[in-house]
C-alpha positions as CSV (number, residue, x, y, z in Angstrom):
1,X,71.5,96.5,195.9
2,X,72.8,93.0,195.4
3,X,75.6,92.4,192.8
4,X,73.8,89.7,191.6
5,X,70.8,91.5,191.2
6,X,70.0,92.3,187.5
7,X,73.0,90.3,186.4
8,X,71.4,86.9,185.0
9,X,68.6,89.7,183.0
10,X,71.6,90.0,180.4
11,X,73.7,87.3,180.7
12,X,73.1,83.6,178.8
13,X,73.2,80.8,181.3
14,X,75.9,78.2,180.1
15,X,74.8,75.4,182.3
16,X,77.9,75.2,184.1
17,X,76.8,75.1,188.0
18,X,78.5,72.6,188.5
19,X,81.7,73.8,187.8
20,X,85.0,73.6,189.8
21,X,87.7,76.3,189.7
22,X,91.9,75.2,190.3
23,X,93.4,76.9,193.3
24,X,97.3,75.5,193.6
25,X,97.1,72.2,193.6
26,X,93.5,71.6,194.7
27,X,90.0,71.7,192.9
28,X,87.1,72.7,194.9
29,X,83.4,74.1,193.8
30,X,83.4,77.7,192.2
31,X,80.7,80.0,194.3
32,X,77.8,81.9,192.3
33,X,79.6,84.9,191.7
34,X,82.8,82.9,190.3
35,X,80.6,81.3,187.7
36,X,78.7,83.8,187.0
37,X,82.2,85.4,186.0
38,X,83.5,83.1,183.8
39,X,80.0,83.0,182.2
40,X,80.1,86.5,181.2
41,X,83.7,86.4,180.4
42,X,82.3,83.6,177.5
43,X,79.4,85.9,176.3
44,X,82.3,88.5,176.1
45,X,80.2,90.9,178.7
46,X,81.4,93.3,181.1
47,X,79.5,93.7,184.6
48,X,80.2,97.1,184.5
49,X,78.3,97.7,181.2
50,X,75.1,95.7,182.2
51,X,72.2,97.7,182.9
52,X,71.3,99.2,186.5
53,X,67.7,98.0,186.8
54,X,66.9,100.3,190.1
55,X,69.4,103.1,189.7
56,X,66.8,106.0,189.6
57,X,68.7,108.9,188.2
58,X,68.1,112.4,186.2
59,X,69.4,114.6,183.3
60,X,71.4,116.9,186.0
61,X,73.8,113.5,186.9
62,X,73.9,113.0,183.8
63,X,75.4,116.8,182.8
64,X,77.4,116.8,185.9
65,X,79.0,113.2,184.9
66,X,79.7,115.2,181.4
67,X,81.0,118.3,183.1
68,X,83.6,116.4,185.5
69,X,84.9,114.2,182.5
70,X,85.7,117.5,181.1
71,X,86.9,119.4,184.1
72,X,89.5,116.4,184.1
73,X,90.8,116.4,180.6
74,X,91.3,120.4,180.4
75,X,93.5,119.4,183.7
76,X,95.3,116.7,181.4
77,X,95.4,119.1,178.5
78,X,93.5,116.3,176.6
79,X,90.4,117.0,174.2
80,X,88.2,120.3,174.9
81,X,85.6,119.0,172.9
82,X,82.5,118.6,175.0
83,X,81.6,115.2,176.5
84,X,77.2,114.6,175.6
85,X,75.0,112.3,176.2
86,X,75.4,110.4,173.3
87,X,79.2,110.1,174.1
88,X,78.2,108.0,177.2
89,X,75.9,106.0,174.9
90,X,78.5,105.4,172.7
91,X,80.6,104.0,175.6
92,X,78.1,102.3,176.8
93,X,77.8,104.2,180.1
94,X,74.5,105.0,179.2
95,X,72.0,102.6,177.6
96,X,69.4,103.3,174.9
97,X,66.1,100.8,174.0
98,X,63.3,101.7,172.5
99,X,64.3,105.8,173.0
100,X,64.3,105.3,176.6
101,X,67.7,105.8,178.4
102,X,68.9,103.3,181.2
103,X,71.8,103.6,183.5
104,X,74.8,100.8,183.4
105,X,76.0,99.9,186.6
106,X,79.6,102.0,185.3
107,X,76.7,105.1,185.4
108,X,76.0,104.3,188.6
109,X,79.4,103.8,189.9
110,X,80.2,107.1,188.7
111,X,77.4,109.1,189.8
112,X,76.5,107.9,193.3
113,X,77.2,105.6,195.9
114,X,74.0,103.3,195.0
115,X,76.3,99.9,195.4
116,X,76.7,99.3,199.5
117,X,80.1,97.4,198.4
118,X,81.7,100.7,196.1
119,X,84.2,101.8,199.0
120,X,87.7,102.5,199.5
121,X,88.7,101.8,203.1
122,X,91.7,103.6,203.8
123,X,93.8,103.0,207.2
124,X,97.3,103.7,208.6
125,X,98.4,101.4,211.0
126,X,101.4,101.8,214.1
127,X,104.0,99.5,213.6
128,X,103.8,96.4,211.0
129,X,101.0,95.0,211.7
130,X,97.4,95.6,211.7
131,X,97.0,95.8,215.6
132,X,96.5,99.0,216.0
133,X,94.9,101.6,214.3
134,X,96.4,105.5,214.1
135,X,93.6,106.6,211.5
136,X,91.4,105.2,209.4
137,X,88.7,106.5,206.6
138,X,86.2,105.1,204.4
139,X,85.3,106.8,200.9
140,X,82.2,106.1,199.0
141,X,80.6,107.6,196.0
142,X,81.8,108.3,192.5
143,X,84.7,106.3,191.8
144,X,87.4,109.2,190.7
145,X,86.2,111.7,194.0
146,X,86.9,107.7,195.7
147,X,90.5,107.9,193.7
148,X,91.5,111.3,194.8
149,X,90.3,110.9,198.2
150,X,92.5,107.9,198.4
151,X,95.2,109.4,197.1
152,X,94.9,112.3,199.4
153,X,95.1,110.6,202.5
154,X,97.6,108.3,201.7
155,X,99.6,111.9,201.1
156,X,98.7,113.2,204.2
157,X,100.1,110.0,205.9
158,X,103.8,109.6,204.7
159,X,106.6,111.8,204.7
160,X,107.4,115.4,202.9
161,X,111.0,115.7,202.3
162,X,113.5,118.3,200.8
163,X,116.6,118.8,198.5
164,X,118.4,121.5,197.2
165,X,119.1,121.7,193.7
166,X,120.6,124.5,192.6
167,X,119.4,127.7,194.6
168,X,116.0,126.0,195.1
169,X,114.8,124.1,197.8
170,X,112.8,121.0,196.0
171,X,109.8,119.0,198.0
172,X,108.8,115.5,197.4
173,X,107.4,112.6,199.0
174,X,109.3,109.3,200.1
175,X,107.0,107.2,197.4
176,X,106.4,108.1,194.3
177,X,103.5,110.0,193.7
178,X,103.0,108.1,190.2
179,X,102.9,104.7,191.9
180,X,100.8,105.4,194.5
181,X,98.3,106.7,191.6
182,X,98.7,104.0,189.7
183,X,98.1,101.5,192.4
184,X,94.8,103.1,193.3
185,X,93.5,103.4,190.2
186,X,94.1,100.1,189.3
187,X,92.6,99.2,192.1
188,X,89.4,100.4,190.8
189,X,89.7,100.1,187.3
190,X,90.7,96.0,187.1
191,X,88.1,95.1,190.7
192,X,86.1,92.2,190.0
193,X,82.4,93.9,190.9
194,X,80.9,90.6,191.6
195,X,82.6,90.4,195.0
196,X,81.0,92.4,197.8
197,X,84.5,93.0,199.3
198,X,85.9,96.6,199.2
199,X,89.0,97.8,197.9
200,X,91.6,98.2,200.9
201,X,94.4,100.9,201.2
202,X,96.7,99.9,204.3
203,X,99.6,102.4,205.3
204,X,102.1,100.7,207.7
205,X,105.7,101.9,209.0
206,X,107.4,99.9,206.2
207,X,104.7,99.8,203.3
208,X,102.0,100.3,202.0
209,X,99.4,97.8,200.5
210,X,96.9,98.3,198.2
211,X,94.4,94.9,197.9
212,X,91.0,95.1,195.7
213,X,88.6,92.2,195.0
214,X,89.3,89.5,192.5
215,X,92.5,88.0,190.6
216,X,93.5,88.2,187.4
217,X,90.6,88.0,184.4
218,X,90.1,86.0,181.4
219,X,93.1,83.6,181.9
220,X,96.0,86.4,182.2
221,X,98.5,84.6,183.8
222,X,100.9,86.8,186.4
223,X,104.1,86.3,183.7
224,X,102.3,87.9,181.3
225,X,100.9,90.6,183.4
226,X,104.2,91.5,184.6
227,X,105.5,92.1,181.0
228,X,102.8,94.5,180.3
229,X,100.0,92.5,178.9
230,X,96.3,93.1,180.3
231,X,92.8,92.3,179.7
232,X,90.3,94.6,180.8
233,X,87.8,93.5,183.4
234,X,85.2,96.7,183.0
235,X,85.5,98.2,180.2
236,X,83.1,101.5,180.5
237,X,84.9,102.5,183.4
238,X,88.3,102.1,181.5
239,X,87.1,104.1,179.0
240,X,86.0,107.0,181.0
241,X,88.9,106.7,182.6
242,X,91.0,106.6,179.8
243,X,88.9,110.0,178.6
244,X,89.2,111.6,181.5
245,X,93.3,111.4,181.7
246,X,93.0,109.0,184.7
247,X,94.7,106.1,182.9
248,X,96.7,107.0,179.9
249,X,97.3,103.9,178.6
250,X,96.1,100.4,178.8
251,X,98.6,97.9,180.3
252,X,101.2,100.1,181.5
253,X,100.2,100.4,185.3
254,X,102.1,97.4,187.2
255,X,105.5,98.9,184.6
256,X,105.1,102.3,185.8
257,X,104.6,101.0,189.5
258,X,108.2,99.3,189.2
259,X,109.9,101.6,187.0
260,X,109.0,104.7,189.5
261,X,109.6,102.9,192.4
262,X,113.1,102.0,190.9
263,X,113.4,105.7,190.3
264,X,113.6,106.1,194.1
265,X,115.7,103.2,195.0
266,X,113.0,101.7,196.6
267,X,112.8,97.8,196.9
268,X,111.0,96.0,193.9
269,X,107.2,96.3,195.0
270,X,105.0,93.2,195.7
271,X,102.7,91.7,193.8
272,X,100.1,89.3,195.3
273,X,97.5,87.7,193.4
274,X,95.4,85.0,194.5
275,X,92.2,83.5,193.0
276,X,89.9,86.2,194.9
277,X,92.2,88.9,195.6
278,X,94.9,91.3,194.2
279,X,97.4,93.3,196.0
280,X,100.4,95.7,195.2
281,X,103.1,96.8,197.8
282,X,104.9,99.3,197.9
283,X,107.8,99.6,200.5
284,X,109.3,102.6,202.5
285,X,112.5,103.5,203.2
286,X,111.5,103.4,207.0
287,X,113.4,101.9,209.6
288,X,112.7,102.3,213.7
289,X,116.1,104.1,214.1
290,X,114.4,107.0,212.2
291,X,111.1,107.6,213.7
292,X,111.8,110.0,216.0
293,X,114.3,111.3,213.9
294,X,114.7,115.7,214.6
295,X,116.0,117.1,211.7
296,X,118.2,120.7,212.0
297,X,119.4,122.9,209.7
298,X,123.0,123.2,209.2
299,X,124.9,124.5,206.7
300,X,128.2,123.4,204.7
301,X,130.2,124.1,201.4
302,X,129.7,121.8,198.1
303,X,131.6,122.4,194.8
304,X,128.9,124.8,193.8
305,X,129.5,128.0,196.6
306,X,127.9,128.4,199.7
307,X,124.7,126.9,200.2
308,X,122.1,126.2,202.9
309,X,120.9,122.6,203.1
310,X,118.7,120.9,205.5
311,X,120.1,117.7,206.6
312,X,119.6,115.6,209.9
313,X,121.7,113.8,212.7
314,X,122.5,110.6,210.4
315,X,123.9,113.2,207.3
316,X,126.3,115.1,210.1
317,X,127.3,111.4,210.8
318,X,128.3,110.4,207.8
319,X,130.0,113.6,206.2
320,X,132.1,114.1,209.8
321,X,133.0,109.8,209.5
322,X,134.5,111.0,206.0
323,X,136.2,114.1,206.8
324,X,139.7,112.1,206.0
325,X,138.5,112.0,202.1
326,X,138.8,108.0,202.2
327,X,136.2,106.4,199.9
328,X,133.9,104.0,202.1
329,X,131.5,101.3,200.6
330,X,127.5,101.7,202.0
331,X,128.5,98.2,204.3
332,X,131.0,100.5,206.0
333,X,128.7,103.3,206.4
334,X,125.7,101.9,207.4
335,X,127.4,100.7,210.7
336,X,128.6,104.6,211.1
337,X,125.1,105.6,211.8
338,X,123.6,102.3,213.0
339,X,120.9,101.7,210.3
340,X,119.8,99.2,207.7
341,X,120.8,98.8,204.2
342,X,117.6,99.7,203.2
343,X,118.1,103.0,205.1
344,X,121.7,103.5,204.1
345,X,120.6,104.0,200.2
346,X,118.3,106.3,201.1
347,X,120.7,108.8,203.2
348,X,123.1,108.3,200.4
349,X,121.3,108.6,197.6
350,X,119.9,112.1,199.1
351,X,123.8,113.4,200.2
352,X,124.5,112.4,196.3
353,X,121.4,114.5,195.5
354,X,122.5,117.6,197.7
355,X,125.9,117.3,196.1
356,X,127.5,116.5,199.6
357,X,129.0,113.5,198.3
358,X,130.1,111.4,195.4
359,X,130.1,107.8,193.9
360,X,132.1,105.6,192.0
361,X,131.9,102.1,190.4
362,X,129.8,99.7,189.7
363,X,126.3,98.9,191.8
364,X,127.7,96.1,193.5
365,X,131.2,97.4,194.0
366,X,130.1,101.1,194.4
367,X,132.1,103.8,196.8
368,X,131.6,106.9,198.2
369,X,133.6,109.9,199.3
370,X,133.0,113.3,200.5
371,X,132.9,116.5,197.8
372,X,135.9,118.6,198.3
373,X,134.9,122.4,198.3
374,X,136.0,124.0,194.8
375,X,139.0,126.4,195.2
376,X,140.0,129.6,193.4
């Protein structure tokens, strides 16, 4: 199935083949697809809301497309009224003419994997670069199974850490969960569906890159993207998504992907866009000195009683370097343990966390000094 196949059926032809699209400071010819874009974009027509003249399909994808919207928002605690046929119709994931009922290339996307070009082609990668692969998957098929496969693997790739808060021993991941999501489904939700590429998911040791077909839409301009603005590329699948508790609201993606990653004291992600392309980065707190890191479990005092903690070599390092209760800036501890700044904040940050430590000051002037066990 071509993109291109169908499209011109419901789209007005403005006579503009000859058009030329600006990229930096050079003109050149826009291809088919391009202008076949901005023609739609005119008309005020989404590609994902055109009709899929060879998707053959049945009542029973049509229930189970029903029955996994609602098996999602029961998991969001959204609305438990039930998702029909006519609620598709309605968002125009179905199509009605003359009483017959037609699929929209959203049905399609949703229900199958009847476009060649709907994939998510997930890869982790040894070093920086993309020299050498360490695994790699490809996921077709309905686009939220294609979302939380994606998400999955990228899970299963990076690493599962610990802290102790309180009595409890709390897991989490070294990226946030919520921007990883977010980048995915973005990814899927904002694609331009008139490019044949597929959207990538790269893990590498420092980052991880998440690039989908197509740059911004209907003349949003990256400053006003970045403040929160957005135009929505296909809107049936934005509306399923938005009913199924995938995307809560409209907008808010790129914000969330920065505010969480601040959360974490990660570096301020990435954002690429190009006249063909978008991509989001999002960087680890992963330096060479750490790969083969072994982490042991010790034990030591904090202000709050006896408590085990798991900790590794570079922890030991720092606590024992503080043992004369000096305060030391992150400059002067980095060297201590032989790592990068990037790396420092991250050990820091997680002794602050485990109550091993404390801070004082400003972000720029900031100091740190061991905890001094409570007395009685």
């Amino acid at each position: 199935m071509s993109i291109l196949d169908g499209c011109f059926e419901e789209v007005k032809v403005f006579g503009i083949m000859g058009a030329y699209i600006r990229v930096g400071a050079t003109s050149r010819p826009a291809l088919p697809d391009k202008i076949l874009e901005l023609e739609m974009e005119g008309a005020r027509i989404s590609w994902d809301e055109l009709t899929c003249l060879d998707y053959k399909f049945n009542e029973e994808s049509i229930e189970q497309l029903c029955q996994d919207i609602m098996s999602y928002r029961q998991k969001a605690e959204l609305s438990s009224t039930p998702v029909t046929k006519n609620q598709l119709i309605n968002w125009k994931v179905l199509k009605e003419d003359a009483e017959q009922i037609f699929s929209s290339n959203a049905f399609a996307l949703m229900t199958s994997d009847h476009f060649q070009f709907s994939k998510t082609q997930c890869a982790v990668f040894k070093g920086t670069t993309r020299n050498v692969f360490l695994d790699k998957r490809t996921f077709e098929g309905p686009l939220y199974k294609q979302i939380e496969e994606t998400i999955h693997f990228v899970l299963r790739n990076i690493r599962l850490g610990a802290t102790v808060e309180g009595l409890l021993r709390k897991e989490s991941y070294e990226l946030p969960v919520e921007a990883i999501r977010e980048m995915i489904v973005n990814a899927h939700c904002h694609r331009n569906y008139l490019d044949e590429a597929c959207i990538q998911v790269a893990l590498f040791d420092d980052r991880l890159e998440v690039t989908s077909p197509g740059g911004l839409y209907n003349g949003l301009t990256y400053e006003e993207m970045m403040t929160g603005h957005s135009k929505t590329r296909n809107r049936a699948i934005a509306k399923v998504f938005n009913q199924m508790g995938i995307i809560e609201a409209w907008g808010t993606g790129i914000q969330r992907i920065l505010s969480t990653s601040e959360r974490y004291d990660l570096p301020t992600p990435e954002i690429i866009v190009t006249d063909n392309s978008f991509r989001v980065t999002l960087y680890r707190q992963f330096d060479d000195d750490e790969i083969n890191d072994d982490y042991v479990e010790e034990s030591f005092e904090d202000i709050k009683g006896k408590e085990e903690i798991y900790y590794n070599k570079q922890y030991k390092a720092i606590l024992e370097y503080m043992k004369d209760n000096v305060e030391y800036s992150s400059s002067e501890l980095k060297d201590v343990i032989g790592v990068k700044d990037r790396r420092i904040r991250t050990v820091l940050k997680e002794l602050l966390v485990l109550g091993a430590i404390e801070s004082k000051g400003s972000t720029k002037n900031r100091r740190y000094k061991k905890k001094i066990a409570a007395t009685t």
